[in-house]
Biopython code that builds the backbone (N, CA, C, O; Angstrom):
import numpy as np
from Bio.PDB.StructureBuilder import StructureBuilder

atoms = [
    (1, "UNK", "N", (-1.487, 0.562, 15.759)),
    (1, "UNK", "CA", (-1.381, 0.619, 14.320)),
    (1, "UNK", "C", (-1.030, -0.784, 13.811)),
    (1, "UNK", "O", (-0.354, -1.542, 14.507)),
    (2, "UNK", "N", (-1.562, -1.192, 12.395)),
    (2, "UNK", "CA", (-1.584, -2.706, 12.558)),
    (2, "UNK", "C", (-0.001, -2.716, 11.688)),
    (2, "UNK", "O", (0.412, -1.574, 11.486)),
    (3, "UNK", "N", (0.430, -3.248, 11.439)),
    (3, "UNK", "CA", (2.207, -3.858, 11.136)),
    (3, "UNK", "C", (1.221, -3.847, 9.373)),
    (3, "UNK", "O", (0.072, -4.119, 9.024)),
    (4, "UNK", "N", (2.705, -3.287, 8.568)),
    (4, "UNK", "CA", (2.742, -3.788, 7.309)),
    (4, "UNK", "C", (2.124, -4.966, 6.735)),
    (4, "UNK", "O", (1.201, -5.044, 5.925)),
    (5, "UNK", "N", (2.936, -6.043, 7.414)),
    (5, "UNK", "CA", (2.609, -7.213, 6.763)),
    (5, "UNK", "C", (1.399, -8.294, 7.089)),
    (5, "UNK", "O", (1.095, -9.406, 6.659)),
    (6, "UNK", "N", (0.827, -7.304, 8.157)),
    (6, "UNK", "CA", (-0.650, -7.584, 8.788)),
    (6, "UNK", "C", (-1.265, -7.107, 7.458)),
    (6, "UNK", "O", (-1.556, -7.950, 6.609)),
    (7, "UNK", "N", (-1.490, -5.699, 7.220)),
    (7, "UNK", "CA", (-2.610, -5.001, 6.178)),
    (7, "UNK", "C", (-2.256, -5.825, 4.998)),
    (7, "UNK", "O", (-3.287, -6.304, 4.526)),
    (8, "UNK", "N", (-1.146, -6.193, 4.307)),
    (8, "UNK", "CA", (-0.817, -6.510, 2.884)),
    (8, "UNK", "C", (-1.588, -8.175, 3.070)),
    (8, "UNK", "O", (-2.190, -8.664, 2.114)),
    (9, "UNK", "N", (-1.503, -8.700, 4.013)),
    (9, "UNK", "CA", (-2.193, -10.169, 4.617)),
    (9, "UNK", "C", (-3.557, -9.929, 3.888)),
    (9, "UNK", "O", (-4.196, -10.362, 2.929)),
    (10, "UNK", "N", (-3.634, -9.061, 4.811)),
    (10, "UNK", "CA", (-5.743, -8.676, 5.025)),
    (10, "UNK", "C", (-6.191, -8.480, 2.983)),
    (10, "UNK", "O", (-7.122, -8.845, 2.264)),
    (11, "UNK", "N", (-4.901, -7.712, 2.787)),
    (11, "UNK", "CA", (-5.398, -7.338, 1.391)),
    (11, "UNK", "C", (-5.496, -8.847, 0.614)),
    (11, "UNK", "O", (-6.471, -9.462, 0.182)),
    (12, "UNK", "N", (-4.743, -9.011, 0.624)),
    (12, "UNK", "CA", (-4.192, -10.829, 0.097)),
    (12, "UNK", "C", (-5.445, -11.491, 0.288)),
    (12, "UNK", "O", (-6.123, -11.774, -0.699)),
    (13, "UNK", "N", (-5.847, -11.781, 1.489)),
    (13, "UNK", "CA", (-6.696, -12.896, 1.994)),
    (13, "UNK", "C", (-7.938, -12.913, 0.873)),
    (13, "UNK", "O", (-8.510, -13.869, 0.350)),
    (14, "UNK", "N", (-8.255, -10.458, 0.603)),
    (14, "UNK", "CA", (-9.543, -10.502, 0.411)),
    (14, "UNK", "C", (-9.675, -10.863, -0.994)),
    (14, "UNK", "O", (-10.758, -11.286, -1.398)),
    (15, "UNK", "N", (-8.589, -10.726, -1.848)),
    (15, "UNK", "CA", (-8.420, -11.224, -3.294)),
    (15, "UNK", "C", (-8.306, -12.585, -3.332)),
    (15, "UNK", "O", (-8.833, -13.134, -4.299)),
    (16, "UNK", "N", (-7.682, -13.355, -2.424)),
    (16, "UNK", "CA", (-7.689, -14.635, -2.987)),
    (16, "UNK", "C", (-9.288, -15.430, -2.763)),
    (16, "UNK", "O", (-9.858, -16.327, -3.384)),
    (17, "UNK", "N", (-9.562, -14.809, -1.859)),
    (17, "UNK", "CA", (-11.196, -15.476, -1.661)),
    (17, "UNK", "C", (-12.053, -15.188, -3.074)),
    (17, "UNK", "O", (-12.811, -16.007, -3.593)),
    (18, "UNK", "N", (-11.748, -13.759, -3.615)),
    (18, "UNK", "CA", (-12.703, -13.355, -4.834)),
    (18, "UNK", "C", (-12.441, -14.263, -6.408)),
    (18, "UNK", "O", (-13.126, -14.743, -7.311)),
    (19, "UNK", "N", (-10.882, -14.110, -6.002)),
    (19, "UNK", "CA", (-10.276, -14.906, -7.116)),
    (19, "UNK", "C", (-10.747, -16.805, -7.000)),
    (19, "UNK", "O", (-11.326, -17.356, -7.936)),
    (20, "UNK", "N", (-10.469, -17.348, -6.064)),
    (20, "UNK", "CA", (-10.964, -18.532, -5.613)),
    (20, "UNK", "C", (-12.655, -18.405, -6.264)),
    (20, "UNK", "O", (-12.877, -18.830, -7.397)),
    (21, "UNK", "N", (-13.371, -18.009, -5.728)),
    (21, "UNK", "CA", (-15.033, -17.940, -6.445)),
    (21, "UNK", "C", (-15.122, -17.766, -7.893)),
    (21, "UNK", "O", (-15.764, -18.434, -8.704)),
    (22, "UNK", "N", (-14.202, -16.533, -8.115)),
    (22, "UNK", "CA", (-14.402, -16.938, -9.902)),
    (22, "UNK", "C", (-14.006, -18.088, -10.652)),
    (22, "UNK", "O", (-14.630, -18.582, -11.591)),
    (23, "UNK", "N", (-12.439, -18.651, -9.952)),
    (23, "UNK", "CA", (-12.203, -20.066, -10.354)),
    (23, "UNK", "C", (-13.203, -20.778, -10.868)),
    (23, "UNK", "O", (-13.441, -21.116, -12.028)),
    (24, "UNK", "N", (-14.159, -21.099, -9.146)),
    (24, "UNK", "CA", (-14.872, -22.137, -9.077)),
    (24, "UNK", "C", (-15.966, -21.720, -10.322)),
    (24, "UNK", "O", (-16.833, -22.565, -10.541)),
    (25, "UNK", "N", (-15.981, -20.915, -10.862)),
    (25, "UNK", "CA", (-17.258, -20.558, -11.633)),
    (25, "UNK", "C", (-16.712, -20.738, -12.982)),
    (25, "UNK", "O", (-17.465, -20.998, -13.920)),
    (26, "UNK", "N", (-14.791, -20.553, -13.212)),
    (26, "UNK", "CA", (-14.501, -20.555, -14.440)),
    (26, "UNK", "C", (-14.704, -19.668, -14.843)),
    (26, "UNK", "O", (-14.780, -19.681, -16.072)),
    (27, "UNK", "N", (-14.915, -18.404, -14.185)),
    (27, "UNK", "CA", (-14.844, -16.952, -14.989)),
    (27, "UNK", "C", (-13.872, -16.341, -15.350)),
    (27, "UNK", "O", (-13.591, -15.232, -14.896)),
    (28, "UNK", "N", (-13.157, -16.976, -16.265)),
    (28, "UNK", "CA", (-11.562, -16.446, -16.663)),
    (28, "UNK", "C", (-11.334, -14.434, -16.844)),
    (28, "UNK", "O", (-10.415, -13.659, -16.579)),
    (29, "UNK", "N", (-12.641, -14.293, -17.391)),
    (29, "UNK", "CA", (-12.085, -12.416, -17.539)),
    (29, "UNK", "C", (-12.564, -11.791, -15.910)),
    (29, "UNK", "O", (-12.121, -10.703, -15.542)),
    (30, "UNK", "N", (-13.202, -12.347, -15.302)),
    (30, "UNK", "CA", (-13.377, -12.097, -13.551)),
    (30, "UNK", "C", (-11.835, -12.215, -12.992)),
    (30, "UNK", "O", (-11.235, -11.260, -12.498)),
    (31, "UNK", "N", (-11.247, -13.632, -13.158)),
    (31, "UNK", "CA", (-10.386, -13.864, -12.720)),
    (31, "UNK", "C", (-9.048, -12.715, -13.284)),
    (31, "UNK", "O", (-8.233, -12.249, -12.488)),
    (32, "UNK", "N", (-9.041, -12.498, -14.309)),
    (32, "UNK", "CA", (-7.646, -11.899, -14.629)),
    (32, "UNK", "C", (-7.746, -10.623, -14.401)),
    (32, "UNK", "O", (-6.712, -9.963, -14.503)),
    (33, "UNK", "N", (-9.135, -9.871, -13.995)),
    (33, "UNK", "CA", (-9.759, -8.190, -13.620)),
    (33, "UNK", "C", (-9.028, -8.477, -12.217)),
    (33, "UNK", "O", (-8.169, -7.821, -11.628)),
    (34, "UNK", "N", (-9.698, -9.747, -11.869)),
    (34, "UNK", "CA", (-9.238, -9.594, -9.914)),
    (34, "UNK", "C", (-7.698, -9.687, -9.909)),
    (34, "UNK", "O", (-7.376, -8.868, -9.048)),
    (35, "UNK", "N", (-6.587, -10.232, -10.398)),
    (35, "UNK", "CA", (-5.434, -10.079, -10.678)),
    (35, "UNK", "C", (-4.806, -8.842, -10.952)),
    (35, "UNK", "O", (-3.869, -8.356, -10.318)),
    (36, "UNK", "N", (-5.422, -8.332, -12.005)),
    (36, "UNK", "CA", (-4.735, -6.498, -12.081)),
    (36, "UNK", "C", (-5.433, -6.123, -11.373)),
    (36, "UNK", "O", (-4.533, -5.807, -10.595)),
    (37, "UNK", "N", (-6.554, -5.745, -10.710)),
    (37, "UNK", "CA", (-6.384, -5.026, -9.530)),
    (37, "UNK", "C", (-6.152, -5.142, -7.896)),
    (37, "UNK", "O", (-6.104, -4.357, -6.949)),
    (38, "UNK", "N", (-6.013, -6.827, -8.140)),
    (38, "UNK", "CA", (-4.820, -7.166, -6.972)),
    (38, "UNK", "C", (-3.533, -6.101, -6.974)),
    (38, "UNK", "O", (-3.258, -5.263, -6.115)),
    (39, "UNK", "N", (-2.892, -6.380, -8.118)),
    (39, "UNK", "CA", (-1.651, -5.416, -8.001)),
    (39, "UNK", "C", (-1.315, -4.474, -8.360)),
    (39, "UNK", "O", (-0.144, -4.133, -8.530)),
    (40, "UNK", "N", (-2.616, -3.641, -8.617)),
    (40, "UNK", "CA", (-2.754, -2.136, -8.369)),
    (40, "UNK", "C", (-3.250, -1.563, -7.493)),
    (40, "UNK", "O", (-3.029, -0.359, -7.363)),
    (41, "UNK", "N", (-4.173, -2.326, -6.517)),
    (41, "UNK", "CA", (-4.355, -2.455, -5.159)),
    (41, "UNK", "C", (-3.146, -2.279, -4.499)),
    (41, "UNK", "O", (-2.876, -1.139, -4.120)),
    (42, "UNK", "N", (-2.038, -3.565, -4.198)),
    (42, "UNK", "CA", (-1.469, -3.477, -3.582)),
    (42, "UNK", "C", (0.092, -2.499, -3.682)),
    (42, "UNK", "O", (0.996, -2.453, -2.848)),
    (43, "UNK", "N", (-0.011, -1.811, -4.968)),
    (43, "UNK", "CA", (1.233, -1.084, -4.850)),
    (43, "UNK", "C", (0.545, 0.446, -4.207)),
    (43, "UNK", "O", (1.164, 1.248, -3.508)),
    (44, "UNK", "N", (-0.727, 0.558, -4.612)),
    (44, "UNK", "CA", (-1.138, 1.944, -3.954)),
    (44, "UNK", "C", (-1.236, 1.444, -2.653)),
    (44, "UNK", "O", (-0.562, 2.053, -1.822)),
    (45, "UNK", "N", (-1.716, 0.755, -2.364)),
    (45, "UNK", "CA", (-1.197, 0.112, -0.401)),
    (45, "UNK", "C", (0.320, 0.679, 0.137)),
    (45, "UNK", "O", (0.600, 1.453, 1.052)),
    (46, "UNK", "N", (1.286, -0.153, -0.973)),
    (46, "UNK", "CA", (2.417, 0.326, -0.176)),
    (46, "UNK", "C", (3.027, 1.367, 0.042)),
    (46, "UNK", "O", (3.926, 1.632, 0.840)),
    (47, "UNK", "N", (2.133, 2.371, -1.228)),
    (47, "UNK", "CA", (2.810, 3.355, -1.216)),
    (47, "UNK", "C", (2.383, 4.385, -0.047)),
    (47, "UNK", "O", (3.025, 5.224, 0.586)),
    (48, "UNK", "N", (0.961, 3.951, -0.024)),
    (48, "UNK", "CA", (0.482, 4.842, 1.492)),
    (48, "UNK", "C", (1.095, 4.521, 2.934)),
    (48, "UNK", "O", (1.272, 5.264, 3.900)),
    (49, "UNK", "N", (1.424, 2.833, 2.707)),
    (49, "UNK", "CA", (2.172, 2.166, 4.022)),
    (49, "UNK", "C", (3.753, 3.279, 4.184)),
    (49, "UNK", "O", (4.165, 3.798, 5.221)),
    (50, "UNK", "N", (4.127, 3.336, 3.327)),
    (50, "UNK", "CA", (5.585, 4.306, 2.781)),
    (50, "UNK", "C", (5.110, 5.578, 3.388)),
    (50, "UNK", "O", (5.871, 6.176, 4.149)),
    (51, "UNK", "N", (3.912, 6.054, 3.125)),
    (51, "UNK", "CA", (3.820, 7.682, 3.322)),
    (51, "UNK", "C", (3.284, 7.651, 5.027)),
    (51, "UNK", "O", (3.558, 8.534, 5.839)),
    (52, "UNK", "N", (2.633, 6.663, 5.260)),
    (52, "UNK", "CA", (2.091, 6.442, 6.973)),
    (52, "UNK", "C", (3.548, 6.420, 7.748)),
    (52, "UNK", "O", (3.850, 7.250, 8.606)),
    (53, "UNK", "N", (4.485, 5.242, 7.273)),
    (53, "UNK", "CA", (6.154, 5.355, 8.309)),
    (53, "UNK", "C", (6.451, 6.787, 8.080)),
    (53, "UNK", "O", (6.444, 7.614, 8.992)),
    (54, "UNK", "N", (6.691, 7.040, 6.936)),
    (54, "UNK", "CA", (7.194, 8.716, 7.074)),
    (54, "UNK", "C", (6.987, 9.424, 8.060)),
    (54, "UNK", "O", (7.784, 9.924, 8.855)),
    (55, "UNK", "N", (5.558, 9.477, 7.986)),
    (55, "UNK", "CA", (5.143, 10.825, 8.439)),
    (55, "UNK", "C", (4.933, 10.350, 10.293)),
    (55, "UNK", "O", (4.469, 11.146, 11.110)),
    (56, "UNK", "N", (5.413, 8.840, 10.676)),
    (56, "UNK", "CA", (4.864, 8.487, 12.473)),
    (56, "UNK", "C", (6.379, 8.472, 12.334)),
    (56, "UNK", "O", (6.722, 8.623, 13.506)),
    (57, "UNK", "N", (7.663, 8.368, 11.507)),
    (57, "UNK", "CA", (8.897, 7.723, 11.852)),
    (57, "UNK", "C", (9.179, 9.304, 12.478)),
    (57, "UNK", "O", (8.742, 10.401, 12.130)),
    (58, "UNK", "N", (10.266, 8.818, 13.741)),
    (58, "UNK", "CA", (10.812, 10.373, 14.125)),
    (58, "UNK", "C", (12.387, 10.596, 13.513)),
    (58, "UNK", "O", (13.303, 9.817, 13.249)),
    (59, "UNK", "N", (12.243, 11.842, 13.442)),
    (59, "UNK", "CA", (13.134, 12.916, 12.201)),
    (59, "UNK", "C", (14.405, 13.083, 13.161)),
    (59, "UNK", "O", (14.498, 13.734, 14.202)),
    (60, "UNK", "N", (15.325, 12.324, 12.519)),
    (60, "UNK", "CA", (16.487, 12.959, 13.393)),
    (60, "UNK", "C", (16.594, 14.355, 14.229)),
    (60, "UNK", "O", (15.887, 15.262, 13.789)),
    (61, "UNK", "N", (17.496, 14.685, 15.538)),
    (61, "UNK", "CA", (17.103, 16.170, 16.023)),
    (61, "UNK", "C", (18.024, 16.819, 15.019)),
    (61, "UNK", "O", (17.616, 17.920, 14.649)),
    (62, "UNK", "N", (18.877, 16.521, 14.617)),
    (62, "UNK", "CA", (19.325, 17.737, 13.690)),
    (62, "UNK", "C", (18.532, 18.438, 12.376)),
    (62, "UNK", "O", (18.842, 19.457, 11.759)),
    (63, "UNK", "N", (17.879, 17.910, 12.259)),
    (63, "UNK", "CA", (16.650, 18.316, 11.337)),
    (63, "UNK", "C", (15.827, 18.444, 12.049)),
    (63, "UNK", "O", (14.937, 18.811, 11.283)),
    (64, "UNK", "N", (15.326, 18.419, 13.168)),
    (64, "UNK", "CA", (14.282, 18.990, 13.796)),
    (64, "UNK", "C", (13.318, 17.795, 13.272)),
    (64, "UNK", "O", (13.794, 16.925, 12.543)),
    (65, "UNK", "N", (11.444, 17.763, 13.803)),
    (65, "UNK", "CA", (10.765, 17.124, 13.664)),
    (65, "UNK", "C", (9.648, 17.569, 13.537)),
    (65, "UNK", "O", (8.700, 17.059, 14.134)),
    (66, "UNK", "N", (9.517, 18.603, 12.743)),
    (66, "UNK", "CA", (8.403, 19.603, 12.723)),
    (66, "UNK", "C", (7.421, 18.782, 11.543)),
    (66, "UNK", "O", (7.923, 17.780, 11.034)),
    (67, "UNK", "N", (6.096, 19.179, 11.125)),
    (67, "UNK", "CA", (5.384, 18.808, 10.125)),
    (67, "UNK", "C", (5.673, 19.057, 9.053)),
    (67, "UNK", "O", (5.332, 18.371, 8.089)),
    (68, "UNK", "N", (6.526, 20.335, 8.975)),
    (68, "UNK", "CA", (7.054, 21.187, 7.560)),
    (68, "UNK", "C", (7.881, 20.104, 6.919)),
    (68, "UNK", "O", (7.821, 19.548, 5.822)),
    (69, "UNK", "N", (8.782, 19.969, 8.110)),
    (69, "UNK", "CA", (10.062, 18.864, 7.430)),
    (69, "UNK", "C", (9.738, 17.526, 6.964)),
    (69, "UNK", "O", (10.322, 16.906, 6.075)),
    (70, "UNK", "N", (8.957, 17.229, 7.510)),
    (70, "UNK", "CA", (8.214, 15.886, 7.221)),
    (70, "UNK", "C", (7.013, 16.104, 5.885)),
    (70, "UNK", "O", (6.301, 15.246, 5.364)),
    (71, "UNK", "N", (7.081, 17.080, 5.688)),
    (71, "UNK", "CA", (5.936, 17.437, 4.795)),
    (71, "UNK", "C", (7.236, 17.271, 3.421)),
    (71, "UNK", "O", (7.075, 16.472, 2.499)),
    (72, "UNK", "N", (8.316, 18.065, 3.519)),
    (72, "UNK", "CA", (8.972, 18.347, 2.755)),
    (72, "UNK", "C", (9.389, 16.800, 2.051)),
    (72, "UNK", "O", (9.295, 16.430, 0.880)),
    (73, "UNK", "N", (10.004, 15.901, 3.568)),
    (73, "UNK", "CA", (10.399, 14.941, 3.051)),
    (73, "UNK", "C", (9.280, 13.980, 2.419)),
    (73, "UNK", "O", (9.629, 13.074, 1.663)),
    (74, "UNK", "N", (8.122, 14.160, 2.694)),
    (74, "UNK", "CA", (7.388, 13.470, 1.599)),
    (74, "UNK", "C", (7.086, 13.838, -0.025)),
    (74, "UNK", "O", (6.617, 13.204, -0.970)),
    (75, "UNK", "N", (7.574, 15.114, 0.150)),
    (75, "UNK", "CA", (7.512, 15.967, -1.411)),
    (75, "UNK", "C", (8.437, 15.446, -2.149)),
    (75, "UNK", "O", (8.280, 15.227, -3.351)),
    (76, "UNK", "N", (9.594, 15.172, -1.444)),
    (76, "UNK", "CA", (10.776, 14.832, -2.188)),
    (76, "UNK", "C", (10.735, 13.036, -2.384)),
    (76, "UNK", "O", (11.334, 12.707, -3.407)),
    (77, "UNK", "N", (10.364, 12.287, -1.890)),
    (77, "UNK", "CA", (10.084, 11.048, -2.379)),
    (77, "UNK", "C", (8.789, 11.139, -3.231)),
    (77, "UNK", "O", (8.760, 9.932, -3.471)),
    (78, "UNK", "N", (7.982, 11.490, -3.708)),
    (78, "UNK", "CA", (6.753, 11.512, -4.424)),
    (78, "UNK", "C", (7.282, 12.445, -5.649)),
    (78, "UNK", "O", (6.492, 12.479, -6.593)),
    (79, "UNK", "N", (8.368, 13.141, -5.796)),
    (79, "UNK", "CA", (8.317, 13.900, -6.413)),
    (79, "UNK", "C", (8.589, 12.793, -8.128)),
    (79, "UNK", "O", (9.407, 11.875, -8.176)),
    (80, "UNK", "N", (7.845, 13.140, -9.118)),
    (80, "UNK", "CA", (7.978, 12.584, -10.759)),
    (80, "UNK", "C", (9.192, 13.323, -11.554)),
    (80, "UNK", "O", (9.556, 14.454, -11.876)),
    (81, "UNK", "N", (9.570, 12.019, -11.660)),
    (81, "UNK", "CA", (10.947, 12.318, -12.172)),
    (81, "UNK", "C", (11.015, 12.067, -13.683)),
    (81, "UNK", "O", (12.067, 12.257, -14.293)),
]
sb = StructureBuilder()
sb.init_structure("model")
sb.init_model(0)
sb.init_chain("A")
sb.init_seg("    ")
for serial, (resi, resn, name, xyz) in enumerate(atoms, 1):
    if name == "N":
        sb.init_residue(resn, " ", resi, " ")
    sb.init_atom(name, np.array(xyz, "f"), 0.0, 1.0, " ", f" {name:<3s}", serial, name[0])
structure = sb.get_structure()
């Protein structure tokens, strides 16, 4: 499984290359599209990176380590408050 700060890299690399080309072209509304969805890209990244540890991290034994519980505990961090 590749490390956090491997994937957020990979994401990085692929925006700054897109962003870099519009530069060079001076496409200012290219450039500021690739910016917001740089970082709407990358918060839905982390949030799946968040839900991937969850669900591989192991569950203390006093709670057991079943899918339910792990299911649960992802309900309860996702939950809209």
């Amino acid at each position: 499984m590749r490390s956090r700060s491997r994937v957020l890299q990979s994401l990085e690399g692929v925006y700054r290359e897109a962003f870099e080309d519009a530069r060079s072209r001076d496409d200012k509304p290219a450039m500021a599209s690739l910016e917001l969805e740089y970082q709407r890209d990358q918060i839905q990244l982390e949030v799946l990176l968040d839900i991937r540890d969850l669900l591989s991290a192991p569950v203390a034994e006093e709670k057991g380590s079943s899918l339910l519980e792990k299911a649960q505990a992802l309900r309860q961090i996702t939950k809209l408050r």
